[in-house]
C-alpha positions in Angstrom: 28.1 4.2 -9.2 25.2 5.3 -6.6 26.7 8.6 -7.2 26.0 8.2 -11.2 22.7 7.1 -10.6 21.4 9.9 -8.0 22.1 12.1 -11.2 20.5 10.1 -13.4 17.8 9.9 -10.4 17.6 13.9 -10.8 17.5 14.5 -14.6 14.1 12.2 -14.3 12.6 14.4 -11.3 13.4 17.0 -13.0 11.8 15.9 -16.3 8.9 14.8 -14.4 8.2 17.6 -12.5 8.8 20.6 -15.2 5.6 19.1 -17.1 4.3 18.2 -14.2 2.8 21.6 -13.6 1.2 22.0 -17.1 -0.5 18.5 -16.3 -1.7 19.8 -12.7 -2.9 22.9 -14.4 -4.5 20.8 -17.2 -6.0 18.2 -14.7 -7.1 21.3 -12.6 -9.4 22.8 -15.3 -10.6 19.5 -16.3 -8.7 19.7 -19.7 -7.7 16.0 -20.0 -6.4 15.9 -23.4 -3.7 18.5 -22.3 -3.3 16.3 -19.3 -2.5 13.1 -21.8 -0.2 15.5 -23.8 1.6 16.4 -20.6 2.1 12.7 -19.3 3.2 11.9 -23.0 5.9 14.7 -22.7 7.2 13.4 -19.4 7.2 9.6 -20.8 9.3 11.0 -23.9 11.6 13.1 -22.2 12.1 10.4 -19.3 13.0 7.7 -22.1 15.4 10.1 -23.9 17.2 10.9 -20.7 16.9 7.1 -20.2 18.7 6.2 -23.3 21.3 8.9 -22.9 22.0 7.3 -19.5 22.4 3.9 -21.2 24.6 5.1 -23.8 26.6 6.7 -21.4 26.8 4.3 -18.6 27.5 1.7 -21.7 30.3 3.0 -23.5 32.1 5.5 -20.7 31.4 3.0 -17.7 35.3 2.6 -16.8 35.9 6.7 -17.5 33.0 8.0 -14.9 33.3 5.5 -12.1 37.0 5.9 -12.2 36.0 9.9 -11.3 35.1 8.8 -8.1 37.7 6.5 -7.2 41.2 7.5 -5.7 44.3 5.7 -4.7 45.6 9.2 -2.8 45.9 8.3 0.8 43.8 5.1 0.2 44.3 1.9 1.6 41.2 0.2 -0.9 42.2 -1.9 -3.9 41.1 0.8 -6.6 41.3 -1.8 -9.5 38.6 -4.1 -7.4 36.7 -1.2 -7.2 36.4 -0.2 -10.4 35.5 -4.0 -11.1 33.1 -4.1 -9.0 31.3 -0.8 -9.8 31.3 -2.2 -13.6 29.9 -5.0 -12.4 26.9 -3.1 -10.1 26.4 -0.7 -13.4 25.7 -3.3 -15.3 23.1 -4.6 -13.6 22.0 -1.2 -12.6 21.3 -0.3 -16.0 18.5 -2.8 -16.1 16.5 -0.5 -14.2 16.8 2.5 -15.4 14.1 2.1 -18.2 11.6 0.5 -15.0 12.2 3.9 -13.0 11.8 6.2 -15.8 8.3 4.6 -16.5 7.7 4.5 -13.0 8.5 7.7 -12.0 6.1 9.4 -15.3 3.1 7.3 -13.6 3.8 8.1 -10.0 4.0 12.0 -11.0 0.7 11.7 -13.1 -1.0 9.8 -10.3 -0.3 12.4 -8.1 -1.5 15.3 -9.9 -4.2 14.2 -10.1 -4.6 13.9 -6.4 -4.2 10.3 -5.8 -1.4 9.7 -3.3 -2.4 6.4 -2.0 -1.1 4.3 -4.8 2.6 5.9 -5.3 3.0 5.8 -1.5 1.9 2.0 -1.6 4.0 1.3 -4.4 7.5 3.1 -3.0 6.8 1.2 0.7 6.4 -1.8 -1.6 10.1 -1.3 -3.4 11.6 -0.6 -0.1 10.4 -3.1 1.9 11.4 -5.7 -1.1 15.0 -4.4 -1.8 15.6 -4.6 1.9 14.5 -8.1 2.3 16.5 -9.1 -0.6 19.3 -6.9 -0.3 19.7 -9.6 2.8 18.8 -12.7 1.0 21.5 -11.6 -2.0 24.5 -9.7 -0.1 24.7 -12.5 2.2 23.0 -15.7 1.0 20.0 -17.5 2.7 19.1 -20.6 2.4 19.6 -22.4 -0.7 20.2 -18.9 -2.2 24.2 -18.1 -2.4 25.6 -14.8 -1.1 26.6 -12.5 -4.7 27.8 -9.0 -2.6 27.7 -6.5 -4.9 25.5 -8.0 -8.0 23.3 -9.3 -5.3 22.5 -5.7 -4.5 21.8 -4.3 -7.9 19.7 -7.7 -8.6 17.8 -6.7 -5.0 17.2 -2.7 -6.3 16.6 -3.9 -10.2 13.8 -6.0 -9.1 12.7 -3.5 -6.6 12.3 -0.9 -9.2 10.2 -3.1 -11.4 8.0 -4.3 -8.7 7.0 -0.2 -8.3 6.9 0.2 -11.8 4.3 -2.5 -12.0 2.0 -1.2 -8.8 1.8 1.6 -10.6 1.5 1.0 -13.7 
């Protein structure tokens, strides 16, 4: 699934960053109406890729993640896998529409030569989906251990929290 995601992950940079070099140019010759254009261009192409990614990941769930799995010379349970992964989609898919938004901000934000806040913001997502990848994978206190949920619920909440610091 991390595998789906890191191309989902890509199709966003790589929305992001093809207008993000009209909106440099734009914010460069103080043209900020072009600059508004290029940031609505990166929102709307990030939420198309977004929904595409939803409608994929939604109706093909069990047909991509069983690409990566393999019972050749493996000694895993491939049907728990694929359970699993199903299971860590699903909750994955929460936060796609988070990072989308998050990403078109952080890419603005920078263009414009502001690098304080994205830095801030990505310190802030790590620093909280490590703490709660612990308090979720493995329980803690009156919190029970989920494994695998536990870690999309740790990076879903992670993603929003950068989306908002941004934002």
């Amino acid at each position: 699934v991390n595998q789906l995601m890191f191309v989902f992950n890509i199709c966003i940079f790589g929305g992001v960053s093809g207008a993000g070099i009209f909106g440099t140019q734009f914010f460069g010759k103080g043209d900020y109406e072009g600059q508004k254009y290029a940031f609505r261009f990166k929102l709307y192409a990030c939420l198309i890729i977004t929904g595409i990614a939803l409608l994929l990941f939604g109706f093909a769930d069990t047909q991509l993640i069983s690409l990566y799995l393999s019972d050749s010379g493996s000694v895993g349970d491939i049907g728990l896998a694929l359970k699993y992964g199903k299971e860590y989609l699903a909750i994955m898919m929460i936060g796609l529409i988070p990072f989308a938004v998050g990403q078109t901000y952080i890419n603005t934000i920078r263009e414009c030569g502001q690098t304080f806040i994205p830095m801030v913001a990505s310190i802030t997502a790590v620093v909280t989906n490590l703490i709660l990848d612990y308090v979720f994978i493995f329980g803690f206190g009156p919190i029970p251990a989920i494994g695998v949920q536990g870690a999309a619920i740790a990076t879903v909440i992670a993603r929003f929290f950068e989306c908002i610091i941004v934002i």
